[in-house]
C-alpha positions in Angstrom: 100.9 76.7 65.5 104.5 76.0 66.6 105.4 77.2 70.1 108.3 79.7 71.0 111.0 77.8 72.7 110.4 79.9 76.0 106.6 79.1 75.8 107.5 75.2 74.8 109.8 75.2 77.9 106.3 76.4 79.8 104.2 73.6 78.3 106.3 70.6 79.0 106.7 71.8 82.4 103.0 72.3 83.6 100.8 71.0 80.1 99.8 74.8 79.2 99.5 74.4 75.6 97.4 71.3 76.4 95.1 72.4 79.2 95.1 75.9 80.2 95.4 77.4 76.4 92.9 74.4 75.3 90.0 75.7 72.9 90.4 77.5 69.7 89.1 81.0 71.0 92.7 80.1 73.0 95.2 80.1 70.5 95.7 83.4 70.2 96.0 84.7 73.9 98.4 81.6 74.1 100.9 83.6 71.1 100.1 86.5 73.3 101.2 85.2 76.3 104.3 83.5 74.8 105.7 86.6 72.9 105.3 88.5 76.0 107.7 85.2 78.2 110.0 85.8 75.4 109.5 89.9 76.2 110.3 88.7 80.0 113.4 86.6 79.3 114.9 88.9 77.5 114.3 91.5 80.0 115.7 88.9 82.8 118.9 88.1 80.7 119.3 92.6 80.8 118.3 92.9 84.7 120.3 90.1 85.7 123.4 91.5 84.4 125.9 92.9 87.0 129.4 94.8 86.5 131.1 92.5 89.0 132.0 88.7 87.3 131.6 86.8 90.5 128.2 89.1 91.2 127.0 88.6 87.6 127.6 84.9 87.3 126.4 84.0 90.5 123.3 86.1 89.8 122.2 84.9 86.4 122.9 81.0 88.0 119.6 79.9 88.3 118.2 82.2 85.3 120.8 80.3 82.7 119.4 76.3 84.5 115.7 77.5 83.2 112.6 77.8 85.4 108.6 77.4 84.7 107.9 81.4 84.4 104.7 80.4 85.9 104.4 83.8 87.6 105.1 86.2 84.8 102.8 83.5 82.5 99.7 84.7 85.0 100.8 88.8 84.6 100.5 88.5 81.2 97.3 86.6 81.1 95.6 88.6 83.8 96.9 91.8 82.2 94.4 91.3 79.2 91.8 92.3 81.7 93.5 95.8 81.3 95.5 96.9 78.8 97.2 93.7 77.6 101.1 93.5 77.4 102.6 96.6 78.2 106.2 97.6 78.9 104.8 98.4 82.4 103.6 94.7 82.7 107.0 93.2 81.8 108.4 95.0 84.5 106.4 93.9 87.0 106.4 90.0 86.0 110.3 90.7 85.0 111.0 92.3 88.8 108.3 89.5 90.3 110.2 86.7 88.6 113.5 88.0 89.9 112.2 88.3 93.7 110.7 84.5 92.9 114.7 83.7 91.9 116.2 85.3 94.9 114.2 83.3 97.5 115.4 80.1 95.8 118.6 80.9 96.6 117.8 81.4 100.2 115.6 78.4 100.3 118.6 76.6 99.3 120.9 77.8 102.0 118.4 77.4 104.2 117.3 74.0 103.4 120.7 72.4 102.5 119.5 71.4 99.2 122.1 70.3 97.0 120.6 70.7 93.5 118.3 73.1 91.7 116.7 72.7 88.2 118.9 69.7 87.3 122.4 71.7 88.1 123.9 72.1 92.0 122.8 74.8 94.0 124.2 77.9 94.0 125.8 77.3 97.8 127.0 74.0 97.1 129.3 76.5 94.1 130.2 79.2 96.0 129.3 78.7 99.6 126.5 79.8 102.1 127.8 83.2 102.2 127.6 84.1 98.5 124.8 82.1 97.9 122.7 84.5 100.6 124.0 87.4 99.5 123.6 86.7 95.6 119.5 86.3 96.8 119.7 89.7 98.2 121.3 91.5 95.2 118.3 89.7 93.1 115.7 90.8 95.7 117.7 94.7 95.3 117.5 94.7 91.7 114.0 93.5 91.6 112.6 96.6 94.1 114.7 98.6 91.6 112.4 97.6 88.6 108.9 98.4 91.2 110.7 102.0 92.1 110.4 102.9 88.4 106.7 102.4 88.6 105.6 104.6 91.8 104.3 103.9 95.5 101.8 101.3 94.3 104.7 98.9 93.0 107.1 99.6 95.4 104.2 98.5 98.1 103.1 95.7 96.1 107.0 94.5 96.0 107.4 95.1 100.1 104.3 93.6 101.1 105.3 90.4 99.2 109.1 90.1 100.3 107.4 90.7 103.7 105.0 87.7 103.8 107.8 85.6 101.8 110.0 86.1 105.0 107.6 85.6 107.6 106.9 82.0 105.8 110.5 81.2 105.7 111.0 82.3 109.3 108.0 80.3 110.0 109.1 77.3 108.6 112.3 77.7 110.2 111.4 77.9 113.4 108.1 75.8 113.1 105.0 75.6 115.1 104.5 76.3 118.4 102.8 74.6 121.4 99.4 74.2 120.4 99.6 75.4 117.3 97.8 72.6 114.7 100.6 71.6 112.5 99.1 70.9 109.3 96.9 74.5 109.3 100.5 76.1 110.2 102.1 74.3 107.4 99.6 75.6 105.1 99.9 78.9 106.3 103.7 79.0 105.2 102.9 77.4 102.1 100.3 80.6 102.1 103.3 83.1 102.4 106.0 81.2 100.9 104.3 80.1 97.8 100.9 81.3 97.8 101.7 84.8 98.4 103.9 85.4 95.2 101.6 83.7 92.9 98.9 86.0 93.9 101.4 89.2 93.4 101.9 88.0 89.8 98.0 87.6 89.5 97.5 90.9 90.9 100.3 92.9 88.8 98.9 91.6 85.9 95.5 93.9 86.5 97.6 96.9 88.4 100.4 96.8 85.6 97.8 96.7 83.0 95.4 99.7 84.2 92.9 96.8 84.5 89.6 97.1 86.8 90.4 97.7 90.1 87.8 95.4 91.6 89.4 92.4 89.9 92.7 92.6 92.2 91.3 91.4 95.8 89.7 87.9 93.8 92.9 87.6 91.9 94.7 87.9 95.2 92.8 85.2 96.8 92.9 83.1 93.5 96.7 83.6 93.4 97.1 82.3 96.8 94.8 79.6 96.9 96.1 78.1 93.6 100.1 78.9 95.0 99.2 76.6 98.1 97.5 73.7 95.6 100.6 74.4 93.2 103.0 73.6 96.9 101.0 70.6 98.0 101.2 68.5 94.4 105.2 69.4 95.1 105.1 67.5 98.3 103.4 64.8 96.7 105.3 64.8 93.3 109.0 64.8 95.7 108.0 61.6 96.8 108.3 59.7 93.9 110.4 62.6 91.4 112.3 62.0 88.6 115.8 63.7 89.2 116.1 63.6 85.8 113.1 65.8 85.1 113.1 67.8 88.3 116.6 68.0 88.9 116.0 67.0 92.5 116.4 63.8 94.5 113.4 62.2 95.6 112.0 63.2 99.1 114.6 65.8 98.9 112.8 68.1 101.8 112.2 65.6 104.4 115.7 63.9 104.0 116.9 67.5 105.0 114.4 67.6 108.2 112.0 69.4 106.6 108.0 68.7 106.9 106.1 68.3 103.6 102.4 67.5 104.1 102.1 63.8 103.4 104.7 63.5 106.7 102.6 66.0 108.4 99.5 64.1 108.0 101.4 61.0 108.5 101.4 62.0 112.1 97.9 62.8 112.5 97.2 58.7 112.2 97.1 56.4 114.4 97.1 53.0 113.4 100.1 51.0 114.2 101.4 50.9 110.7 101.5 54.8 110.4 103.2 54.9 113.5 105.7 52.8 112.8 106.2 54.4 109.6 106.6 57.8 110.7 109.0 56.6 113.7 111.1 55.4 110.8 111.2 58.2 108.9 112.1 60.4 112.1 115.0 58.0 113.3 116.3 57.9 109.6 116.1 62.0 109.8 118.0 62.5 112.4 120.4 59.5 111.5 121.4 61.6 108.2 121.9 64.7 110.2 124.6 62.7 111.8 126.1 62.1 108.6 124.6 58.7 107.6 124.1 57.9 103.9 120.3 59.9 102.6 119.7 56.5 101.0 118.8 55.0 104.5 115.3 56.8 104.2 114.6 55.1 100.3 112.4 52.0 101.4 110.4 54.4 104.2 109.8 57.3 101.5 108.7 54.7 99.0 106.2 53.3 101.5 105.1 57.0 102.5 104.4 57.5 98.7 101.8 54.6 98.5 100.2 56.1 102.0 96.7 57.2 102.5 98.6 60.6 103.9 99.9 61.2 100.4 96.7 60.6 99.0 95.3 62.8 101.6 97.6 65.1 100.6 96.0 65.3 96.7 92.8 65.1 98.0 93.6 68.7 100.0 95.4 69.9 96.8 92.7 69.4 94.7 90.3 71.2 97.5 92.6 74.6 97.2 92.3 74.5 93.6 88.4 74.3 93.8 88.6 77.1 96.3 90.6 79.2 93.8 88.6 78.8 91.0 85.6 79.9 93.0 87.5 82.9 94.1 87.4 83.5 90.0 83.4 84.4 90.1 83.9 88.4 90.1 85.6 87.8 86.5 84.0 88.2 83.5 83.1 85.3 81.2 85.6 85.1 78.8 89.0 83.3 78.0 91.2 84.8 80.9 88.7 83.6 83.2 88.6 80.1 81.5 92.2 80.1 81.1 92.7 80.7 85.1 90.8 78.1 86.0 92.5 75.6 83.9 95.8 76.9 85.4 94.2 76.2 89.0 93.0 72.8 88.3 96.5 71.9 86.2 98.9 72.8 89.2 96.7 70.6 91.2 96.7 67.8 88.7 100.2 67.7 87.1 101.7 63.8 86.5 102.9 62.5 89.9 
């Protein structure tokens, strides 16, 4: 079969086609799944639209650069343990999608990141100020979408923004005296990441009218797979194609912030790692003062071929072992199959 240009976007960006749609039995909940992205991006393109220009251009930014879809792609599949593809399930990837698009826009701010799916970020065109408050409008609109669909949604909606800002406050300020830093790390990666996965996994069933005793695994699934999905990032920034992932490489920690390879990194302590990592912190704080990012190329290349980054696949590919397990309340079948290729893909993309 030929792919829909939204689903073909999907597969080249995570091998879906290829590994979580693999098997004949597949096929066809693969032309399910893609006719109901296309269902979402046209619903996007409708939500996203705003009577103001500056409002509307800002806020359809990030939609018009492109984007994965990977959490509407895991409300449709797990809505075929209900229903299947209802209006009711497009709203809730469509509103889930647009709360995932708002926080990049903080992140952004936040992180002084300069680019975003291969175009410059949306402060770095309009400022701080409009960038944070473009974010808000999405996160707005996107409760908007959850009112139409009663208390449930509207909780479902407010419990994720919550944990999404208690990560990003978390990371922000970062761990405190005797707090472990690499089991605080993964607990923002938990809320920041981790959390909206597992609200996508979770609408798919409540959207769907699906069995209510297949939420709480799908929860823990969606979280455990979001973490796995955030720890290949941190490997995968180390050694990125800008051209592919429209960011330059080691992109976080030229900006100051942690990623897990620098976080274990610190937990050696041979002389070499050390060393490494005292480079890496004097480079840091050398760009903060305004010296050229390029200082930290030689150091992040040598942090790339370091037993912490490979300690840090090693832990990626635990989390997705742990979220396929959390799969074991599903019934046999293709969604179940499906989900735990889409575990084991996020922890195994090309590097």
């Amino acid at each position: 079969m030929t792919p829909s240009a939204s689903g073909s976007r999907i597969a080249g960006k995570l091998g879906l086609t290829d590994r979580v749609f693999a098997g004949p039995r597949s096929r066809a909940l693969l032309k399910t799944v893609e006719a109901g992205l296309e269902r979402v991006d046209r619903a996007l393109e409708r939500e996203l639209r705003v009577t103001d220009a500056l409002a509307d251009a800002a806020s359809r930014y990030l939609f018009d650069a492109g984007g994965k879809r990977v959490r509407p792609m895991l409300a449709l599949l797990t809505a075929q343990l209900g229903d299947g593809v209802t209006d009711d399930v497009i709203d809730g990837a469509t509103a889930l999608e647009i709360t995932h698009l708002g926080s990049l826009y903080h992140d952004d701010v936040m992180d002084a990141a300069d680019r975003r799916r291969g175009v410059p970020s949306a402060h770095a065109v309009w400022g701080n100020s409009v960038a944070i408050l473009t974010g808000d409008l999405l996160f707005s609109r996107a409760s908007q979408i959850m009112a139409r669909h009663g208390e449930g949604a509207i909780r479902l909606q407010a419990d994720t923004f919550e944990r999404l800002v208690l990560g990003q406050m978390h990371e922000t300020v970062g761990p405190q005296e005797g707090d472990d830093r690499v089991e605080f790390y993964l607990q923002v990666l938990a809320d920041k990441t981790g959390s909206l996965i597992a609200a996508a996994a979770q609408a798919g069933v409540i959207f769907s009218n699906g069995p209510a005793e297949y939420e709480q695994p799908l929860v823990v699934f969606g979280e455990k797979a979001g973490v796995a999905f955030q720890l290949l990032d941190d490997v995968i920034d180390l050694s990125a194609d800008p051209g592919e992932t429209g960011k330059v490489p080691g992109t976080d920690l030229r900006a100051g912030v942690p990623t897990m390879p620098y976080l274990v990194l610190g937990q050696l302590a041979d002389d070499s790692s050390r060393s490494l990592l005292a480079e890496i912190d004097e480079g840091v704080d050398a760009i903060a003062d305004g010296a050229d990012p390029a200082i930290l190329d030689d150091a992040l290349t040598r942090l790339r071929d370091h037993e912490a980054t490979q300690a840090t696949l090693d832990l990626a590919h635990a989390w997705s072992r742990e979220a396929v397990d959390a799969l074991e309340p599903l019934p046999d079948g293709r969604v179940r199959e499906a989900l735990t290729r889409f575990a084991e893909a996020v922890a195994d993309r090309s590097s």
